[in-house]
LUMDREN-389415 format. One line per 2 residues: number of its first residue (from 1); their letters; for each residue x, y, z negated of C-alpha. Coordinates in Angstrom, 2 decimals, padded with zeros to 5 digits. Each point is the difference from the previous one (the first is absolute). Layout:
BEGIN
NUM) a) X Y Z | ...
***
This chain:
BEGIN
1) xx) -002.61 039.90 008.89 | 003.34 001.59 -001.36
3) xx) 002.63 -002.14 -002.24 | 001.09 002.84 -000.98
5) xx) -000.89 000.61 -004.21 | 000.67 003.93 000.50
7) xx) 000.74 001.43 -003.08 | -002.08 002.69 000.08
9) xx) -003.11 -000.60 002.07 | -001.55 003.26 -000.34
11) xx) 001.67 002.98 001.87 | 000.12 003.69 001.18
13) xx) 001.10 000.76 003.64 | 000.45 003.67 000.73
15) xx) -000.30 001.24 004.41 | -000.49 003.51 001.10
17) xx) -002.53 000.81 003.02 | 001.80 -001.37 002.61
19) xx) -000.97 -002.62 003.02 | 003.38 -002.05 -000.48
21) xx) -001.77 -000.78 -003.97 | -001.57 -002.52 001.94
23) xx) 001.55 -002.98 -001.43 | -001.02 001.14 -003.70
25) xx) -003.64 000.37 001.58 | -000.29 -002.95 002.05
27) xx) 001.27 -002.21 -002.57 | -002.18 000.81 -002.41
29) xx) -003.07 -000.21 002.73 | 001.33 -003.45 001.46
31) xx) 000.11 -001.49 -004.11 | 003.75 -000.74 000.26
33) xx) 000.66 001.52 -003.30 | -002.32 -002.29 -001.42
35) xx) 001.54 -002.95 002.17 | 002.94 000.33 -002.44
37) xx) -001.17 000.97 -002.72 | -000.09 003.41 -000.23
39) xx) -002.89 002.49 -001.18 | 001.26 003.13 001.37
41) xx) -001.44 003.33 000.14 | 001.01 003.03 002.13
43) xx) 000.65 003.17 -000.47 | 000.25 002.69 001.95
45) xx) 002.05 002.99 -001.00 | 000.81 002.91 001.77
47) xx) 003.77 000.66 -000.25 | 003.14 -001.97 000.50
49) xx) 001.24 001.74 -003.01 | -003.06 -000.88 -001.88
51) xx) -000.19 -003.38 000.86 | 004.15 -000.62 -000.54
53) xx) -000.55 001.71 -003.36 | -002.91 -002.31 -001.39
55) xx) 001.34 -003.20 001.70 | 004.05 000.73 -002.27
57) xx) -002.78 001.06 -002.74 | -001.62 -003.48 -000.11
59) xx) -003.44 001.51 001.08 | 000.19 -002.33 002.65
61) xx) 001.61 -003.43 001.17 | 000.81 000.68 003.47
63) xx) -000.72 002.29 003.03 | 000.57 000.90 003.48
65) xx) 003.09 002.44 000.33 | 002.24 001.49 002.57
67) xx) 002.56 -001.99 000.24 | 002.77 002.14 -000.21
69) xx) -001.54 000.83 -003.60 | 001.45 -002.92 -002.34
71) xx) 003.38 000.71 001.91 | 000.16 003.67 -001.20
73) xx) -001.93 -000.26 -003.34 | 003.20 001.53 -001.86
75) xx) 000.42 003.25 002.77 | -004.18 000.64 -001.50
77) xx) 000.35 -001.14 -003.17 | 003.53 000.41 -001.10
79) xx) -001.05 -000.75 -004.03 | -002.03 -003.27 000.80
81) xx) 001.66 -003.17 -000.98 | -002.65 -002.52 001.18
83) xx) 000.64 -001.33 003.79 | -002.26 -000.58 002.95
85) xx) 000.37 -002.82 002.22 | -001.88 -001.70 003.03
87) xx) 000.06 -003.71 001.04 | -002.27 000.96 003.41
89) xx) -000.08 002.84 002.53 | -003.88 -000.16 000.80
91) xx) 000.48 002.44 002.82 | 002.19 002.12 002.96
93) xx) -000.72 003.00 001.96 | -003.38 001.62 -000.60
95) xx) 000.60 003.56 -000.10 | -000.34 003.35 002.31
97) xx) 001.39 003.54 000.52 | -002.66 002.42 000.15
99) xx) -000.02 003.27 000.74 | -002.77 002.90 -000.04
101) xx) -001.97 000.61 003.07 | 000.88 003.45 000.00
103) xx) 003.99 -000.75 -000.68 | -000.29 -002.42 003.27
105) xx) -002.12 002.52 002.12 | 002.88 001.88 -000.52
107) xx) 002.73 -001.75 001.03 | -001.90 -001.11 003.17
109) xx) 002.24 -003.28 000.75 | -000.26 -001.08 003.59
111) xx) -000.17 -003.86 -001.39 | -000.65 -002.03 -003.84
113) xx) 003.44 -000.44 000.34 | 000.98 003.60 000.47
115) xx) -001.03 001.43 -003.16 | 002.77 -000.15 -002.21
117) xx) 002.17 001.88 002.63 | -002.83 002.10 000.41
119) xx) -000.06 000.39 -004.15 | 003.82 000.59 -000.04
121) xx) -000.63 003.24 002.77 | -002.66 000.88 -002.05
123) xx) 001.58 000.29 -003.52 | 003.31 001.87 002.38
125) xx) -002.06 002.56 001.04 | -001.22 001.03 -003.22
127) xx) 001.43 003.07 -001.89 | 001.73 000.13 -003.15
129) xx) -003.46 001.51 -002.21 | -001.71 -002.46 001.45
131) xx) -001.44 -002.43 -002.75 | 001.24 -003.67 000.81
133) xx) -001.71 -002.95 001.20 | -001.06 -002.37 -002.59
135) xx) -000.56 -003.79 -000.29 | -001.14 -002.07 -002.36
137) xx) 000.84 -003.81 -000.86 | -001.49 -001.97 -002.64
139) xx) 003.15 -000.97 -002.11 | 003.66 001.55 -000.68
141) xx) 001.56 -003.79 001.40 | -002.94 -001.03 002.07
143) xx) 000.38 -001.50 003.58 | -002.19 002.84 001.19
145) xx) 002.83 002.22 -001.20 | 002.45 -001.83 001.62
147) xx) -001.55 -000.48 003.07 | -001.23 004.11 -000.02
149) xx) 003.81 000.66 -000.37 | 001.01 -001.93 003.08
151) xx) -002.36 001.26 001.81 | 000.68 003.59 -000.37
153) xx) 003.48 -000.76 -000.03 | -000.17 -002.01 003.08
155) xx) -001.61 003.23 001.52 | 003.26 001.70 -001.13
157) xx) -002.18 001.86 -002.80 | 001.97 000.16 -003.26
159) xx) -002.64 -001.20 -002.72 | 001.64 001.64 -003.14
161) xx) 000.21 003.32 001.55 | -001.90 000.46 003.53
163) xx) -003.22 -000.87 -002.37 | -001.85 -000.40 -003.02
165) xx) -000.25 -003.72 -001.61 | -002.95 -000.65 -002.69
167) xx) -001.63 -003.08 -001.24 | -003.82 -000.72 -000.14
169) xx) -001.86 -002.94 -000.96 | -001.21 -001.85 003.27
171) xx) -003.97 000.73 -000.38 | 000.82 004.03 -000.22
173) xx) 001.97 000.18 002.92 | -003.06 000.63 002.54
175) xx) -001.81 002.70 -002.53 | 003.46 002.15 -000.28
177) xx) 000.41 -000.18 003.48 | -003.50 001.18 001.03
179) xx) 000.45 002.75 -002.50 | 003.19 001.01 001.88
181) xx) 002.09 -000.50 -003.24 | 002.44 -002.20 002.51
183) xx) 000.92 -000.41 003.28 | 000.28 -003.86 000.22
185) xx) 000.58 -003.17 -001.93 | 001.07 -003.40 -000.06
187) xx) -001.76 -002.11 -001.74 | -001.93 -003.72 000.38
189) xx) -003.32 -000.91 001.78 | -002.39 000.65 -000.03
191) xx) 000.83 003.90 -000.75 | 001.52 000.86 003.25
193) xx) -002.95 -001.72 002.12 | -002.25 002.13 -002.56
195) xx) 001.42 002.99 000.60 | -000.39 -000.57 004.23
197) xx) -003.38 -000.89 -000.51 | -000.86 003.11 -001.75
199) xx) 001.77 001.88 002.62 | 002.50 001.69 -002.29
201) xx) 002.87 -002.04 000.87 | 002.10 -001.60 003.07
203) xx) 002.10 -002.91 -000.97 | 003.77 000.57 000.85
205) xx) 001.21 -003.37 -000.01 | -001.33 -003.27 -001.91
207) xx) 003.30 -001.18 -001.89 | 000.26 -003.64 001.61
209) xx) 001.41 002.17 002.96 | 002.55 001.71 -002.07
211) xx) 001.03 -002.53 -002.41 | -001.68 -003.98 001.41
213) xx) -000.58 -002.51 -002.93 | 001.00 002.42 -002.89
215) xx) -001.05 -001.56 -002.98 | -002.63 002.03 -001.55
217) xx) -002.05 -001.53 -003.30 | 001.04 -002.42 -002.01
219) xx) -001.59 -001.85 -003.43 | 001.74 001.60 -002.54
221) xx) 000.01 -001.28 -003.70 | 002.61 001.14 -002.99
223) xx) 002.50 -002.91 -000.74 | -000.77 000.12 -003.64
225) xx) -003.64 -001.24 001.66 | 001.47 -002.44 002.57
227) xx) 002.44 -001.13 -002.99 | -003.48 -000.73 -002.37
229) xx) -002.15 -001.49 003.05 | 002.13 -001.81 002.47
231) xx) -003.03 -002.25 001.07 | -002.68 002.77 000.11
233) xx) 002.32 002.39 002.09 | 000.48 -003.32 002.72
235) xx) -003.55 -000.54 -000.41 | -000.45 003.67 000.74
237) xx) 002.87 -000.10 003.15 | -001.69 -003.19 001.21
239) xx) -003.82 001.73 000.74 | 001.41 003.28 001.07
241) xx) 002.35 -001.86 002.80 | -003.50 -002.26 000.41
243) xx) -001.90 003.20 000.86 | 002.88 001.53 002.12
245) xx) -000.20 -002.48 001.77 | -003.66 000.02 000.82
247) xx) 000.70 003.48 001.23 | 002.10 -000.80 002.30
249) xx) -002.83 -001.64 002.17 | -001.34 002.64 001.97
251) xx) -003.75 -001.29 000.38 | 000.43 -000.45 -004.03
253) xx) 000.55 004.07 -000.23 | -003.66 001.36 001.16
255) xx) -000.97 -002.08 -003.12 | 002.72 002.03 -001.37
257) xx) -001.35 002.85 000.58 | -003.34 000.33 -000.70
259) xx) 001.20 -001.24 -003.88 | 002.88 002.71 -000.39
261) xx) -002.62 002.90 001.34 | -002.57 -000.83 -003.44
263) xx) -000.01 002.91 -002.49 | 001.75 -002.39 -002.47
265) xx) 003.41 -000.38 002.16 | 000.66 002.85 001.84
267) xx) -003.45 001.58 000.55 | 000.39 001.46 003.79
269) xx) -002.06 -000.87 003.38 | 000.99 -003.32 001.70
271) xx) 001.17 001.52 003.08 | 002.72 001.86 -001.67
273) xx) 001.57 -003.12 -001.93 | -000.36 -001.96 003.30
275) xx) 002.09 001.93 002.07 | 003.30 -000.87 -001.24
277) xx) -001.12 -003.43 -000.53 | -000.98 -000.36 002.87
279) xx) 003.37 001.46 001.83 | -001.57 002.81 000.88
281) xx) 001.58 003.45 000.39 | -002.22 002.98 000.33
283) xx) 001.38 002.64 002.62 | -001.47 003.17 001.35
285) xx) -000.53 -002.39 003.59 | -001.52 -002.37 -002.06
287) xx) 000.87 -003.00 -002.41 | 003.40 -001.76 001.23
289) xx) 001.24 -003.44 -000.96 | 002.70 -000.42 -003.17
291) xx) 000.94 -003.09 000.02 | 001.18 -000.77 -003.82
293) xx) -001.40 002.54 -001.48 | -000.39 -002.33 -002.70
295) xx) 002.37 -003.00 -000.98 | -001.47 -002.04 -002.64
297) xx) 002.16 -002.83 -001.24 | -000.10 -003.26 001.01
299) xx) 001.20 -003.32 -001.03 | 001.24 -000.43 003.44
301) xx) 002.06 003.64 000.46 | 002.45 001.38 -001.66
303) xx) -002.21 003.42 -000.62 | -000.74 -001.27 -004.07
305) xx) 003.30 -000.80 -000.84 | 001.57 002.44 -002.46
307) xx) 003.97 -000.19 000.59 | 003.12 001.88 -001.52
309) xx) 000.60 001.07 003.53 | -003.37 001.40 000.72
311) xx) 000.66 001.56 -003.43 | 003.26 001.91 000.87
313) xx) -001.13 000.99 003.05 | -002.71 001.84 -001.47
315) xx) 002.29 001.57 -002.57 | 002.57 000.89 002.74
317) xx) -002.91 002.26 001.53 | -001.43 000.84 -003.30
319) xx) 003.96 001.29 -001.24 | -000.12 002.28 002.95
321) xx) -002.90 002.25 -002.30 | 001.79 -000.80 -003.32
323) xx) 002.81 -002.48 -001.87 | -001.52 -003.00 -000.66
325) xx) 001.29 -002.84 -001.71 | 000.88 -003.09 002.51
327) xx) -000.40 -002.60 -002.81 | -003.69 000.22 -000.08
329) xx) 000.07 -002.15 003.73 | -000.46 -003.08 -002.46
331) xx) -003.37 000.74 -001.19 | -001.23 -001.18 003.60
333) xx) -000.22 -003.55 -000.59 | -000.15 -001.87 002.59
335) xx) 000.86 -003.59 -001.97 | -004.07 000.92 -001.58
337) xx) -000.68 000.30 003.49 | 001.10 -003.35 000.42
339) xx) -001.17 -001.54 -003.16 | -003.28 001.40 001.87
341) xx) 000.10 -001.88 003.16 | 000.99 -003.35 -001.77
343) xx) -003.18 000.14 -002.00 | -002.21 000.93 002.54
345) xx) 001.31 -002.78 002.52 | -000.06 -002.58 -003.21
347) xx) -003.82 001.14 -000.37 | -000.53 -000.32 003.75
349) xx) -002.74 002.71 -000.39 | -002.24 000.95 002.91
351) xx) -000.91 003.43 -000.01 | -003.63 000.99 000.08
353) xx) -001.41 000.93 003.01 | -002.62 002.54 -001.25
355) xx) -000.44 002.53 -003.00 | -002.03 -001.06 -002.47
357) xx) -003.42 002.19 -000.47 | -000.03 002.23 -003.34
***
């Protein structure tokens, strides 16, 4: 039982379709909301721009976000005078590159790690009518967009001119590339193990490979919120680290995934959330292991905490597609990380070993 008096017990999470939600999911499943006090509902919306816009609107008290999205809030929304902040990085890694099947038939690399040499020969040979290559990421200042960008650019393509940049929400990505409106995307699981499955795509490169321990989603709430419910937001931090941390079991994640397949979270077969849970990579040969495919934070690792240096290091790579404004690398607070961790070891809770049944 919490001894926490949370301000504001009832609450509105917002999390897109996407296999590193979990925490959101599993907490709510495991009853570590309720453990602090906390009735929260989820929502599920369909757009990072959608659910930024509706959690500055006050539609919403918190959500799952890209965590290079509080840090760039003014490059998006130049007008908005309300702030975003995060006290806990509930993830790392968990994205892919993915390109078309008929893109990588193509190029014909002789290896998985061939193809972006074989994509840079590819895109050389091409004349000057031909349209461009396009790929899609799911947000302007999104890791996938920053790990896209090193990718191509590590293959010595230039992204802002050798090809075409646009930005999808996550759950479109596999329907635009069947359609043949792109030629690859990066974007989280379980959309690039989708897209294998349906034998439409071949995954490039998962991003743990290009960029390891990335910090990926983090709980983001507006500081006039935080500001109004201190003790609701820890309460909030405190099952959300809980339920991170239950992930980070391995035999906890088939439970995992059976709950984050129902129609109500993200409403897609079993075996295509488990694969990236599970550390598995799905290759033409055959599935391959990933190791970290997923980092879930942990009282124990460092993956959770939100730091001004993980902050400017993410707006160093995000100032190489835009200015951005340094000063933002505060709104990572790692001393709510902190206050976090004290609570939690001052409660001395044990964390459940199975989901509840709803």
């Amino acid at each position: 039982m919490s001894s926490l008096q949370a301000e504001k017990p009832n609450l509105k999470l917002l999390y897109l379709r996407l296999t590193d939600s979990a925490p959101l999911i599993i907490a709510r499943e495991l009853g570590l909301f309720e453990r602090y006090g906390l009735n929260v509902e989820l929502q599920r919306e369909t757009s990072w721009a959608t659910l930024r816009d509706k959690l500055i609107g006050g539609a919403a008290d918190a959500a799952a976000m890209l965590a290079p999205m509080p840090l760039t809030l003014k490059q998006t929304l130049p007008h908005c005078e309300e702030e975003l902040l995060s006290g806990l990085i509930l993830s790392c890694n968990g994205n892919g590159i993915t390109l078309s099947k008929s893109l990588h038939d193509q190029l014909q690399p002789a290896t998985s790690d061939a193809i972006g040499t074989a994509l840079k020969q590819f895109i050389s040979r091409r004349t000057e009518g031909d349209a461009p290559l396009t790929f899609a990421s799911v947000y302007p200042f999104a890791s996938h967009t920053l790990q896209l960008r090193h990718w191509l650019s590590h293959a010595g393509i230039n992204p802002d001119s050798d090809v075409r940049l646009l930005v999808l929400p996550p759950e479109q990505m596999v329907d635009h590339l069947r359609r043949g409106d792109i030629d690859g995307f990066c974007v989280g699981e379980p959309w690039n193990t989708l897209a294998v499955q349906e034998g439409i795509g071949i995954i490039a490169t998962p991003s743990n490979t290009l960029m390891p321990a990335m910090p990926e989603k983090v709980l983001a709430v507006t500081r006039s919120w935080h500001d109004t419910n201190p003790a609701t937001h820890l309460a909030l931090r405190a099952a959300l680290l809980e339920a991170c941390g239950w992930l980070s079991d391995r035999d906890h994640r088939r439970d995992a995934i059976g709950i984050l397949a129902r129609a109500d979270y993200l409403d897609l077969p079993e075996e295509t959330v488990a694969a990236s849970l599970n550390d598995q990579l799905l290759r033409p040969e055959g599935p391959v292991q990933n190791t970290g495919w997923h980092l879930f934070a942990h009282p124990q690792s460092d993956h959770g905490r939100p730091t001004e240096k993980k902050a400017r290091e993410l707006l160093a790579l995000c100032n190489e597609i835009a200015p951005v404004d340094t000063n933002t690398a505060q709104l990572f607070c790692a001393d709510l990380y902190q206050q976090t961790l004290d609570y939690l070891r001052h409660q001395q809770v044990t964390t459940p070993r199975q989901a509840r049944t709803v």
